[in-house]
Backbone as a printed PyTorch tensor [residue, N CA C, xyz], in Angstrom:
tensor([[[143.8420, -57.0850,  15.7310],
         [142.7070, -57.4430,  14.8710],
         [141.4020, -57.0340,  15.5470]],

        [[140.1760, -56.4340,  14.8710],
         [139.2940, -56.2430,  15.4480],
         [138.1600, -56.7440,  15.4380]],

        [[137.2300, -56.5750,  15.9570],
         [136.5370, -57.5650,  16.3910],
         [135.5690, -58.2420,  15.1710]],

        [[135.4760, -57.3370,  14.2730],
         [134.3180, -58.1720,  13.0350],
         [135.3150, -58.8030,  12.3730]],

        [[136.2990, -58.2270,  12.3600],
         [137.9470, -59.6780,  12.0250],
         [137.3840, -61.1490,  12.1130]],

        [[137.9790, -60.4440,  13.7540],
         [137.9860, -61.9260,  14.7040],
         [136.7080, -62.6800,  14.5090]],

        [[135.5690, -61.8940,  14.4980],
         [134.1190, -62.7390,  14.0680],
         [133.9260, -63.6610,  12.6570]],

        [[134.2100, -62.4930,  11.8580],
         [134.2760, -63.3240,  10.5400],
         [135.3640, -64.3930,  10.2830]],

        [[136.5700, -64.7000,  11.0590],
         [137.5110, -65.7450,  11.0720],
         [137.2400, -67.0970,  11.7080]],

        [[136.1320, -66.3040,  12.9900],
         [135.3500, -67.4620,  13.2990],
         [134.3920, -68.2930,  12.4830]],

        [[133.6250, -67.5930,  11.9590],
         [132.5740, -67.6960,  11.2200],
         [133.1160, -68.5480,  10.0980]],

        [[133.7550, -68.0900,   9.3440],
         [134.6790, -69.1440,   8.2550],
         [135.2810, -70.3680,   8.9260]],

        [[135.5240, -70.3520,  10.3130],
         [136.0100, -71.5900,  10.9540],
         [134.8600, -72.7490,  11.0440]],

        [[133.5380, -72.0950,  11.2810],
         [132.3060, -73.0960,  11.3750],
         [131.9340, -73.1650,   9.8630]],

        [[131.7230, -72.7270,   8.9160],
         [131.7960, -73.1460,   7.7280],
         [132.7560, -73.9510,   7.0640]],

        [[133.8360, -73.7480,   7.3380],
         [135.0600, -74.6350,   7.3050],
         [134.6210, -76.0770,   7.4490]],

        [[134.7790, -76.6630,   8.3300],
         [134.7480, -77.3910,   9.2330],
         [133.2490, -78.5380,   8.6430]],

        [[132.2640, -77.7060,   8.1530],
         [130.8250, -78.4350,   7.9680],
         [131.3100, -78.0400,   6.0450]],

        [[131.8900, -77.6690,   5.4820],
         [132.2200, -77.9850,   4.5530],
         [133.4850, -79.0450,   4.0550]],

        [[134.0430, -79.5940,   5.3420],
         [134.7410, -80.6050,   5.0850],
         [134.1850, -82.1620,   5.3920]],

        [[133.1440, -81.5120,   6.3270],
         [131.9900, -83.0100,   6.8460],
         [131.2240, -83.2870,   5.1460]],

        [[131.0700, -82.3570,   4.3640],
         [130.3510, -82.5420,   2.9590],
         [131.3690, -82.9170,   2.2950]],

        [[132.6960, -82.7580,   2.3030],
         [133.2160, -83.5970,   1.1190],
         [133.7390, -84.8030,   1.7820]],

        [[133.9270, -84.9690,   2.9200],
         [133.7870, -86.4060,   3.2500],
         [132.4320, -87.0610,   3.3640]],

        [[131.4400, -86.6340,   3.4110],
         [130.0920, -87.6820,   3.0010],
         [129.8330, -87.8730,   1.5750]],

        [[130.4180, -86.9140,   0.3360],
         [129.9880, -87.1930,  -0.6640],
         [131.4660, -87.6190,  -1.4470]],

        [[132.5900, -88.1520,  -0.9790],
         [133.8300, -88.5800,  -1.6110],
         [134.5300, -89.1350,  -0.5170]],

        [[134.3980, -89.0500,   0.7030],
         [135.3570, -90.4600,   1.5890],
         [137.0320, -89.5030,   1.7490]],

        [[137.1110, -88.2530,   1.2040],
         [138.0930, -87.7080,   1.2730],
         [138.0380, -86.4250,   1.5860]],

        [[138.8410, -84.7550,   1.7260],
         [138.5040, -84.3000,   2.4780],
         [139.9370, -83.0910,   2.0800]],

        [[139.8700, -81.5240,   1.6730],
         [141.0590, -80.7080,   1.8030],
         [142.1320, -81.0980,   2.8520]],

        [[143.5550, -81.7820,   2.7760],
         [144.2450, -81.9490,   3.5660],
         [144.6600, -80.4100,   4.5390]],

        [[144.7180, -79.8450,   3.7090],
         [145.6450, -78.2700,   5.0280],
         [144.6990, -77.8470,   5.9820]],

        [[143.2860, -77.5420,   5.4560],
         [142.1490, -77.1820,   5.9870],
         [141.6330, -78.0150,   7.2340]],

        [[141.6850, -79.5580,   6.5680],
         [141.4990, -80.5040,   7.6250],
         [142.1400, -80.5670,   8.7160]],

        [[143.4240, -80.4890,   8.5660],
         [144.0860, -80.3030,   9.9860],
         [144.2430, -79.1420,  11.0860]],

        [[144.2030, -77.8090,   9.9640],
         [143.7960, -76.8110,  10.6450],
         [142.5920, -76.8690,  11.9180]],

        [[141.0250, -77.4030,  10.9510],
         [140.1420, -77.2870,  11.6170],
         [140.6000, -78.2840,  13.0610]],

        [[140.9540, -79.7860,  13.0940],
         [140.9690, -80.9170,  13.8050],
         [141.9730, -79.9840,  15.0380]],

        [[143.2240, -79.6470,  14.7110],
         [144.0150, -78.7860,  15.7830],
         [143.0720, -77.5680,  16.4300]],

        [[142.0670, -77.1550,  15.7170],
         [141.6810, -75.9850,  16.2460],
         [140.8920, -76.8500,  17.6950]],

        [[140.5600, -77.9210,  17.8080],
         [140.1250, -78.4230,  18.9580],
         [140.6400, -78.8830,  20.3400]],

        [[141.8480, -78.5020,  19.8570],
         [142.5160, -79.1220,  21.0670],
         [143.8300, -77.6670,  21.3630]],

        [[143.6910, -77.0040,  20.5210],
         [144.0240, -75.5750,  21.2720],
         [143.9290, -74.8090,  22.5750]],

        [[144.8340, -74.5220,  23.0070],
         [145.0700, -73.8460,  24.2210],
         [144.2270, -72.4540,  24.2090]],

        [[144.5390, -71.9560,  23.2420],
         [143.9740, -70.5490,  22.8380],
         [142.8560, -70.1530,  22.8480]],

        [[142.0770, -69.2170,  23.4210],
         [141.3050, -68.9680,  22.9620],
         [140.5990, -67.4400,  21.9990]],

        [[141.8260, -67.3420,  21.1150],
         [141.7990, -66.3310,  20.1100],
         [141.8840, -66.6830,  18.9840]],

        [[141.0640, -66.2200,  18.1520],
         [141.1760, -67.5260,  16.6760],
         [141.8120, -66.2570,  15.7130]],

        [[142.2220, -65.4780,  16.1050],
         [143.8980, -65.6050,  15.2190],
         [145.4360, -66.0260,  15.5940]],

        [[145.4210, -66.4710,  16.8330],
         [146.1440, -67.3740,  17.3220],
         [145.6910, -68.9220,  17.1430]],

        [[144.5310, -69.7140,  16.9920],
         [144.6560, -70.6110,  16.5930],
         [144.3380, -70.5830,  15.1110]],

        [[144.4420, -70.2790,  14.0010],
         [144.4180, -70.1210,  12.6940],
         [145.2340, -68.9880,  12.5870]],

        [[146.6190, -69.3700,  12.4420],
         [147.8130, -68.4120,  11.8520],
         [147.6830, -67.4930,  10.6070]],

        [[146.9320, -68.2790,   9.7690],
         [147.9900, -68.3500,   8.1760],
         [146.2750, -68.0970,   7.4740]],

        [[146.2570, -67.0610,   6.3300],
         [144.4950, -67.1420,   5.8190],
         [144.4740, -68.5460,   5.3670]],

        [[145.2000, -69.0980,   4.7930],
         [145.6010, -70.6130,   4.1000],
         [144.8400, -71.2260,   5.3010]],

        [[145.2350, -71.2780,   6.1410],
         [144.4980, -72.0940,   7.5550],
         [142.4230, -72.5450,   7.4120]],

        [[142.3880, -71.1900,   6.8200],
         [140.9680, -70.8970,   6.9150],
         [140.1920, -70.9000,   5.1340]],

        [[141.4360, -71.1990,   4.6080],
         [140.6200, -71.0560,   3.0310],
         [139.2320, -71.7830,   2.7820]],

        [[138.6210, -72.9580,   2.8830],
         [137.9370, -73.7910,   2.3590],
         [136.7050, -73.2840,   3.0480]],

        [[137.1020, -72.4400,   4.8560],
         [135.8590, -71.6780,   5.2150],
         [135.2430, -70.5190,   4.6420]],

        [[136.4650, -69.4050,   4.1390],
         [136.6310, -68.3810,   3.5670],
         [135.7800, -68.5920,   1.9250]],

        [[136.0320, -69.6630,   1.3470],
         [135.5750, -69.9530,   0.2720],
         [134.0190, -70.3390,  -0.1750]],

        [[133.9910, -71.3640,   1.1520],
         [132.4330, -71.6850,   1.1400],
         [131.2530, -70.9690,   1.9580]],

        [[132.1540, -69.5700,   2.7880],
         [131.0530, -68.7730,   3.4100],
         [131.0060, -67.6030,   2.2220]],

        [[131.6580, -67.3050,   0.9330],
         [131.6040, -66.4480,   0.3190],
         [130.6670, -66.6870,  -0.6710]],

        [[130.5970, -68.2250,  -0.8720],
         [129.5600, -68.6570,  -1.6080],
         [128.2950, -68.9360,  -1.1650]],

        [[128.1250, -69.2600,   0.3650],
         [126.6940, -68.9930,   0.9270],
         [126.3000, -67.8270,   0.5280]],

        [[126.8190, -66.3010,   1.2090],
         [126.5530, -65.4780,   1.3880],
         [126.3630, -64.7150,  -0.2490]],

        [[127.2690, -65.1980,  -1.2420],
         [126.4100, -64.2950,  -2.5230],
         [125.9830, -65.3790,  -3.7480]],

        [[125.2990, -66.2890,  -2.6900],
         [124.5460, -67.3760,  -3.0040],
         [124.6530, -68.0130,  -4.2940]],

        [[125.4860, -68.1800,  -4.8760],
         [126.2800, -68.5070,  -6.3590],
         [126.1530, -70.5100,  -6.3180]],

        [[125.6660, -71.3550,  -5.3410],
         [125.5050, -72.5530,  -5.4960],
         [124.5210, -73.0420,  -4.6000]],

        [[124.1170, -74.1830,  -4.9960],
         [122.8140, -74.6080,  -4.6120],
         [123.3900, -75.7860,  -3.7960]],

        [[125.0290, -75.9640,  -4.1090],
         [125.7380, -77.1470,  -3.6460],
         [126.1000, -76.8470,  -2.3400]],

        [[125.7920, -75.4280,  -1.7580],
         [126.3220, -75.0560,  -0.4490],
         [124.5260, -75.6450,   0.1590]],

        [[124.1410, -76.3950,   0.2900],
         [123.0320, -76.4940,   1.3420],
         [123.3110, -77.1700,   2.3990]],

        [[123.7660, -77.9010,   2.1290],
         [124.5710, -78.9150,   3.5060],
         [124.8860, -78.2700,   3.7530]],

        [[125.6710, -77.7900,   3.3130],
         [127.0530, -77.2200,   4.4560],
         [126.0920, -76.1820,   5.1900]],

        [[125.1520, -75.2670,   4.8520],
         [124.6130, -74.4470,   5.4860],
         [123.6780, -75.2260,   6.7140]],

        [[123.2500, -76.0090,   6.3290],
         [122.4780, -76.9440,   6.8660],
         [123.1500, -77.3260,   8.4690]],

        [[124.1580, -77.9370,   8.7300],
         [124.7390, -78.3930,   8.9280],
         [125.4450, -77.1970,  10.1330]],

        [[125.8230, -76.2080,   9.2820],
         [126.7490, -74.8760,  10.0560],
         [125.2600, -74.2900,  11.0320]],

        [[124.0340, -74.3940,  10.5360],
         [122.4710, -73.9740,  11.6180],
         [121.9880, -75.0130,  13.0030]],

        [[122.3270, -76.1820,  12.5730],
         [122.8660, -77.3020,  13.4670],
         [123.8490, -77.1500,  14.1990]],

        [[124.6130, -76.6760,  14.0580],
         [125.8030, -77.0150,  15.3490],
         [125.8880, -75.6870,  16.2210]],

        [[125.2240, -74.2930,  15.2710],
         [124.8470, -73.0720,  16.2030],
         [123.5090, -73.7430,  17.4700]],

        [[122.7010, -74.1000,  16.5560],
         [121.9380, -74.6170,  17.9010],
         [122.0090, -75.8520,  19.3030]],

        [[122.9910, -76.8700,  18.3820],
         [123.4840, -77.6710,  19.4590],
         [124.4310, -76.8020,  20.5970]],

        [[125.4310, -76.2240,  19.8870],
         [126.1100, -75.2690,  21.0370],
         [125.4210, -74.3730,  21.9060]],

        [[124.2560, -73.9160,  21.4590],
         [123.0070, -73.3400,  22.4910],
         [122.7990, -74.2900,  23.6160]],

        [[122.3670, -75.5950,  23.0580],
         [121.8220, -76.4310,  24.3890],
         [122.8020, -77.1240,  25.2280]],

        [[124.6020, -77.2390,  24.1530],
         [125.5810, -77.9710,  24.9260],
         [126.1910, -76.6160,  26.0750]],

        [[125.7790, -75.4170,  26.1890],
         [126.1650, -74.1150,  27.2200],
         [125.4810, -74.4230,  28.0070]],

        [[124.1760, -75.2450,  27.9020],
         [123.0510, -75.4500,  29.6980],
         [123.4950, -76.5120,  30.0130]],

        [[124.6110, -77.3620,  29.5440],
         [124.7290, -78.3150,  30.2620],
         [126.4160, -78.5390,  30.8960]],

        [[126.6170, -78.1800,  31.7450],
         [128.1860, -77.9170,  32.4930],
         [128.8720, -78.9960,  32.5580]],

        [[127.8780, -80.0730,  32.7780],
         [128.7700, -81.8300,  32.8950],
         [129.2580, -82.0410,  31.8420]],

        [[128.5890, -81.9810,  30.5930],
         [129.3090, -81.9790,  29.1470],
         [130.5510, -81.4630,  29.0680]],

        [[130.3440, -80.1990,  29.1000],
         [131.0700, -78.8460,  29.0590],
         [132.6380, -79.6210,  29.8560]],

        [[132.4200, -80.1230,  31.4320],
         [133.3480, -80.0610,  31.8170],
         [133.9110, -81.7070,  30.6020]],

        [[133.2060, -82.3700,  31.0310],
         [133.6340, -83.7350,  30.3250],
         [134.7390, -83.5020,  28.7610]],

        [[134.0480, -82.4260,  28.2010],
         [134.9790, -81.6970,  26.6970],
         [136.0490, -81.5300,  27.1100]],

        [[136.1750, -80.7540,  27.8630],
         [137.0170, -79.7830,  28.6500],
         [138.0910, -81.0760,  29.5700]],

        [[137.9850, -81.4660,  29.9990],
         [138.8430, -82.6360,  30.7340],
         [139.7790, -83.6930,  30.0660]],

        [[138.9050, -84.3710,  28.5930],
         [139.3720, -85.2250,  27.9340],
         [140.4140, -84.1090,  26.9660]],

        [[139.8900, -83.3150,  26.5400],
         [141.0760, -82.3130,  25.5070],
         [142.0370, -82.0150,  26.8450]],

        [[141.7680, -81.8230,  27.5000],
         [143.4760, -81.9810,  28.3880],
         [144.1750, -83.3730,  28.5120]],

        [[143.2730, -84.3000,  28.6030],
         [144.3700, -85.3970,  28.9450],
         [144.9590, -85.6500,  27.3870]],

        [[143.7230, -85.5290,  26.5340],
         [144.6820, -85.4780,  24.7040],
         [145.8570, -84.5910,  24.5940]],

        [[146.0750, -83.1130,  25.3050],
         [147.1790, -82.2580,  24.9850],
         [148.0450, -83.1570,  25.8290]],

        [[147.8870, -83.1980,  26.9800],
         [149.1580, -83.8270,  28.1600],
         [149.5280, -85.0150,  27.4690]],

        [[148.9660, -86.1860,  26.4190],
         [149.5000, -87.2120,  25.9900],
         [150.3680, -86.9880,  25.0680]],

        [[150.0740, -86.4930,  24.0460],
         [150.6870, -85.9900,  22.6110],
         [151.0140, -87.3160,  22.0510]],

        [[150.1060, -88.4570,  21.6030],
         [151.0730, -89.7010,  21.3970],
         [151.0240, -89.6890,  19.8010]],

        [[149.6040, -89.1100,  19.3320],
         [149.7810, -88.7720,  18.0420],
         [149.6010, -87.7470,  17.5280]],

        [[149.7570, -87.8250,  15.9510],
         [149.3430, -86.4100,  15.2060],
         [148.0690, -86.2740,  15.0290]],

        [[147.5200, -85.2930,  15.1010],
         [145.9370, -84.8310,  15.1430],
         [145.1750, -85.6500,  13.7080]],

        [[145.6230, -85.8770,  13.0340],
         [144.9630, -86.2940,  11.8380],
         [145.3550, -87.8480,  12.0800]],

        [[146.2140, -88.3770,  12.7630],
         [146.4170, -90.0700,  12.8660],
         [144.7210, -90.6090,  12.7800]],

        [[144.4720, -91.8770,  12.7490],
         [143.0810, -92.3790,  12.9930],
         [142.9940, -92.1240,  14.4890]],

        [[143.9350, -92.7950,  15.0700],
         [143.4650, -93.0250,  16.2690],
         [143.0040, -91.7720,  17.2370]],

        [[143.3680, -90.6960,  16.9650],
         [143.3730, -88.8050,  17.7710],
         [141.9780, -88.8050,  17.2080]],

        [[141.2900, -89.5210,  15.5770],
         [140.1870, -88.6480,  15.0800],
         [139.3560, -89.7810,  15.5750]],

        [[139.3570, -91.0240,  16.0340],
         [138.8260, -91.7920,  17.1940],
         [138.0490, -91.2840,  17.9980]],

        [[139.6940, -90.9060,  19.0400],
         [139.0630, -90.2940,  20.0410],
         [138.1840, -88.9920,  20.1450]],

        [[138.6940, -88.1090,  19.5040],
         [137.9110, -87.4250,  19.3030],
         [136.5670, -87.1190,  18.8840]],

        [[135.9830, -88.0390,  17.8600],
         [134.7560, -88.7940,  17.4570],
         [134.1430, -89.1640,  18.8790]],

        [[134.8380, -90.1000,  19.6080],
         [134.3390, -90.7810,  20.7180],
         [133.8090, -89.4860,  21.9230]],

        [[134.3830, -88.5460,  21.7390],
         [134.3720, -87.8910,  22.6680],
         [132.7880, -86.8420,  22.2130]],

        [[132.9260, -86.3480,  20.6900],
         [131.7250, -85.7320,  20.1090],
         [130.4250, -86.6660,  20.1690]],

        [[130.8130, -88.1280,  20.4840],
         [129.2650, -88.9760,  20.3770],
         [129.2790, -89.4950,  21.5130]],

        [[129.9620, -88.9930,  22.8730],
         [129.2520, -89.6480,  24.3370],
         [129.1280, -87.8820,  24.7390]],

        [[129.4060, -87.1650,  24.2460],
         [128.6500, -85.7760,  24.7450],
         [127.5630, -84.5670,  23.9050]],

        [[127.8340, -84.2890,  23.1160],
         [127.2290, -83.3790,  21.8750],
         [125.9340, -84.2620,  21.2890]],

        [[126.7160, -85.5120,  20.8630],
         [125.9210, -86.4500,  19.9730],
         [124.7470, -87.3370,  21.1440]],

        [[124.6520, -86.8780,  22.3470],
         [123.8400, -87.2450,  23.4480],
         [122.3060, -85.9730,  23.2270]],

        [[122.7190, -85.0850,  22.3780],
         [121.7880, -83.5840,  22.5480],
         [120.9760, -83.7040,  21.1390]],

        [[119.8730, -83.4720,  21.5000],
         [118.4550, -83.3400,  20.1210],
         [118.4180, -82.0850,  19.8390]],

        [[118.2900, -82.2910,  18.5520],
         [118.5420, -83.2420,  17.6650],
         [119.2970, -83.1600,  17.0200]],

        [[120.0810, -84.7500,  16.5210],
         [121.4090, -85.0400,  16.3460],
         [121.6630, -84.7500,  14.6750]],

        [[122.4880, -84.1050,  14.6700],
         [123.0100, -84.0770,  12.6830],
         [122.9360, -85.5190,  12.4400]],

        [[122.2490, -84.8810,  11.0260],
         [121.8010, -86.1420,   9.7880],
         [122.7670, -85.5170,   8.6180]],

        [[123.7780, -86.3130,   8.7070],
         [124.7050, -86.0220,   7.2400],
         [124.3030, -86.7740,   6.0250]],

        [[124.2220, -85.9710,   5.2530],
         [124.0680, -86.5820,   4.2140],
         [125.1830, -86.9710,   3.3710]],

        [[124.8920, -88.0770,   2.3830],
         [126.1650, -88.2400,   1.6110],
         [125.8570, -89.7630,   0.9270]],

        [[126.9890, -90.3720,   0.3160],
         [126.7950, -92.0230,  -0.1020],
         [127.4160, -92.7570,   0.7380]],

        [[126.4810, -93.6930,   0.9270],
         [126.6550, -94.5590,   2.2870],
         [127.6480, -94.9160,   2.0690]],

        [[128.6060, -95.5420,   0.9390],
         [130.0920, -96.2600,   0.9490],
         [130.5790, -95.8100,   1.6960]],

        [[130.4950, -94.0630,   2.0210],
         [131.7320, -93.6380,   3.2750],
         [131.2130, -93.1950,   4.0750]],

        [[129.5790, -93.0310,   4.2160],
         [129.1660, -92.6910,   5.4350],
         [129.1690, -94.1370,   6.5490]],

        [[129.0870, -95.6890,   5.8310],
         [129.0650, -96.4100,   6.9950],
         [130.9070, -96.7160,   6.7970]],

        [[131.3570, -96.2870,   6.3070],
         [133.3550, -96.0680,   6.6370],
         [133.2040, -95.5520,   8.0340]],

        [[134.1480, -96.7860,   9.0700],
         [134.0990, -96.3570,  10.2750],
         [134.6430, -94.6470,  10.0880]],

        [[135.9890, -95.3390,   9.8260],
         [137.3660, -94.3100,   9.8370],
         [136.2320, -93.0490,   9.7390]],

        [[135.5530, -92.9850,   8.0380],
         [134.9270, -91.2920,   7.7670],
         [134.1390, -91.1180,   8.9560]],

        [[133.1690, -91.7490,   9.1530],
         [132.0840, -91.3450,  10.2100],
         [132.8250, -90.6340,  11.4730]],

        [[134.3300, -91.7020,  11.7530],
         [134.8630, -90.8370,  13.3610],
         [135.6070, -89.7690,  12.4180]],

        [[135.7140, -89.2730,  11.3250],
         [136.8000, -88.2590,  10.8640],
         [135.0060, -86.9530,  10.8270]],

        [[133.7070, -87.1860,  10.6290],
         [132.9440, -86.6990,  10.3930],
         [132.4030, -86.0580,  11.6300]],

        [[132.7930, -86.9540,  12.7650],
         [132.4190, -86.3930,  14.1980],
         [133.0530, -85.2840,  14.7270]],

        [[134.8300, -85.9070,  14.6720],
         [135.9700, -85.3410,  15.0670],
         [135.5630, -83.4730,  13.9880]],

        [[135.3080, -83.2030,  12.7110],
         [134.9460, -82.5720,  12.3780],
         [133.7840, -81.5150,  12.5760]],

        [[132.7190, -81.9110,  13.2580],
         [131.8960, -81.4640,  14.0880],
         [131.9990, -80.6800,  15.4450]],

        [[132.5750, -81.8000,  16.3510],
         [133.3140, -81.3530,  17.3730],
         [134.3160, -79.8620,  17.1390]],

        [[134.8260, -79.7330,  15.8950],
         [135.3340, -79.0610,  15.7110],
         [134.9330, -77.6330,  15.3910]],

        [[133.4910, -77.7620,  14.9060],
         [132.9050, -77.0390,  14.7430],
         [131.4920, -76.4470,  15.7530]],

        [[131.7910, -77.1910,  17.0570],
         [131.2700, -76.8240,  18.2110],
         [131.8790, -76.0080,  18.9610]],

        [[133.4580, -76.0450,  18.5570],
         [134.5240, -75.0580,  18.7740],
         [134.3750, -73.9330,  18.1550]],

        [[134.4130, -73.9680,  16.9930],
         [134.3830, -72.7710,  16.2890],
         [133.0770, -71.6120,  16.8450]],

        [[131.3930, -72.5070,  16.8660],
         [130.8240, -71.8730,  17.0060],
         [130.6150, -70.6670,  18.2250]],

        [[131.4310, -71.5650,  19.3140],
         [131.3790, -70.9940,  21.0270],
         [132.9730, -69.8060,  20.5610]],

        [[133.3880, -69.6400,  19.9530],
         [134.6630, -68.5020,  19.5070],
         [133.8430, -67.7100,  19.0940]],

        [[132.9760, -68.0770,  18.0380],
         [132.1240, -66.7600,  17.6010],
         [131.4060, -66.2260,  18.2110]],

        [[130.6150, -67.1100,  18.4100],
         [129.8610, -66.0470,  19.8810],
         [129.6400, -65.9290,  20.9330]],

        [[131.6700, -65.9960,  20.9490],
         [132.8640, -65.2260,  22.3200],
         [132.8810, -63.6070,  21.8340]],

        [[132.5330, -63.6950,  20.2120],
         [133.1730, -62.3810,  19.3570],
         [131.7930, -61.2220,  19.4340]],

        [[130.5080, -61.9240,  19.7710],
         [129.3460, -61.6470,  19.9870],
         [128.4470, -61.8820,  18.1910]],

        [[128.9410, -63.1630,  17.8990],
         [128.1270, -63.4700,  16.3300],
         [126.8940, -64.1140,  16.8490]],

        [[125.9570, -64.0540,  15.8910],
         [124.6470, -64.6810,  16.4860],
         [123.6610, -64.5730,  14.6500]],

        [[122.8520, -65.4240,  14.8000],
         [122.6360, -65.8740,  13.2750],
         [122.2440, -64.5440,  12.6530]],

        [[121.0180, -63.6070,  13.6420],
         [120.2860, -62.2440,  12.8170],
         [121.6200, -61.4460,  11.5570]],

        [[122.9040, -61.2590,  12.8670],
         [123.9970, -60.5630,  12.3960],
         [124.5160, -61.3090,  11.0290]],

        [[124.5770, -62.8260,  10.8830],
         [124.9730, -63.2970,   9.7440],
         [124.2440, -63.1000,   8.6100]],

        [[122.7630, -63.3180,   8.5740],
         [121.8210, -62.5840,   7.8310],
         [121.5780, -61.5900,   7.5700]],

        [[121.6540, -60.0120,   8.4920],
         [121.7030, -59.3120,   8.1870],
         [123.0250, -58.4760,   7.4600]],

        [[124.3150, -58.8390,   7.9390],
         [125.2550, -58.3610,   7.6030],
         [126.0910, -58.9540,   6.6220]],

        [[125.6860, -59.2860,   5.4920],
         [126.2190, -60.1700,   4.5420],
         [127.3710, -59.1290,   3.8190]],

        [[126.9420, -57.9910,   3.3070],
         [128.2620, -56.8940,   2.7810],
         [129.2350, -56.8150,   3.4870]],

        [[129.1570, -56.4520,   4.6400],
         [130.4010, -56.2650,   5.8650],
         [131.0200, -57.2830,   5.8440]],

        [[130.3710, -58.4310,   5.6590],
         [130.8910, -59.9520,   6.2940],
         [131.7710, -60.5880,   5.1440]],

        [[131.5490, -59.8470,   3.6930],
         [132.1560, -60.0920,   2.4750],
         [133.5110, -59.3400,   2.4130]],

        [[133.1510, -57.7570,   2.6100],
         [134.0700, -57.4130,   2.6240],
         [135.2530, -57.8080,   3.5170]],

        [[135.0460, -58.0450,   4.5680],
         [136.3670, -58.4930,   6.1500],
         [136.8480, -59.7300,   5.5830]],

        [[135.5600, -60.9520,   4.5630],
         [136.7530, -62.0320,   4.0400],
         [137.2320, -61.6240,   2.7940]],

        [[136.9580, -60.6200,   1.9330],
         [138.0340, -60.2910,   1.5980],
         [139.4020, -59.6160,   1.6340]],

        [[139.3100, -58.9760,   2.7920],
         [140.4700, -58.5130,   3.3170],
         [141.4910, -59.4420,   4.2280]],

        [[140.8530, -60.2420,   4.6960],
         [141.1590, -61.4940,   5.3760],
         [141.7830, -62.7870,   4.6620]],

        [[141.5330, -62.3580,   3.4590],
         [141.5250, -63.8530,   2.2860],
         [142.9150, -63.5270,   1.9160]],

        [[143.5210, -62.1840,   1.7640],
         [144.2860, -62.2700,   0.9590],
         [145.9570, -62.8800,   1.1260]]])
């Protein structure tokens, strides 16, 4: 696979991911296949995201809602865009800080070495939550999700909303492993259409 592949698979992974934080702030619920995709993509060994996203199915809901940013067909994608500009810049300031970095990096090993649950159990999207709000969620300034409070003050959503984030702090540091960076997303919107459609199918 080559490399505007591998970029744009990323890229749909951070859209992914902040389009599942929007349908859990505005419904308390959330694409099951997608969801777990993204939540596993965090605790992956790999660091090739067509090894951790097998299947285009893996990546649909990113694939779907970066096709609709990009030929701007809804006004309902703002969050999610919102949201996907946020976590590019938190991952800017969470790279100057190594204690974080290692702290991420330490607890996702002792989560792989445990295996006690399935990535989507409450308790994995807990910890994981716990882990996105004593490190990431320590860095200014912090995502403001929007949504209806019934499930934004839902413990469960809020740690399924973190754990989702986190996930998408992942995604963003893959992409630009691939060398993505926002000018290229803006400027290259045709290229970036065409690769998910070749990618989609």
């Amino acid at each position: 696979m080559n490399k505007t592949a591998q970029k744009t698979l990323a890229l749909a992974s951070i859209f992914q991911s902040t389009a599942l934080v929007h349908q859990l702030a505005l419904t308390g619920k959330c694409d099951g296949h997608t969801n777990k995709a993204s939540l596993s993509s965090i605790v992956s060994e790999s660091d090739t995201i067509d090894e951790i996203f097998t299947s285009p199915e893996d990546l649909k809901l990113g694939f779907d809602s970066l096709k609709l940013i990009l030929e701007k067909k809804t006004i309902d994608m703002h969050n999610v865009m919102l949201y996907a500009t946020a976590l590019i810049n938190l991952e800017k300031k969470l790279m100057k800080k190594p204690d974080l970095l290692n702290q991420i990096s330490n607890e996702i090993s002792v989560i792989n070495k445990q295996e006690f649950f399935d990535i989507q159990h409450s308790n994995s999207i807990a910890r994981l939550a716990e882990l996105y709000k004593n490190t990431i969620g320590s860095l200014n300034p912090t995502i403001m999700v929007r949504g209806e409070q019934i499930y934004l003050s839902n413990r469960h959503t809020a740690n399924h909303i973190r754990a989702l984030l986190l996930a998408g702090i992942r995604a963003v540091s893959l992409w630009k492993t691939q060398g993505g960076n926002t000018w290229q997303l803006l400027l290259n919107k045709k290229k970036t259409l065409e690769c998910i459609k070749s990618l989609a199918n």
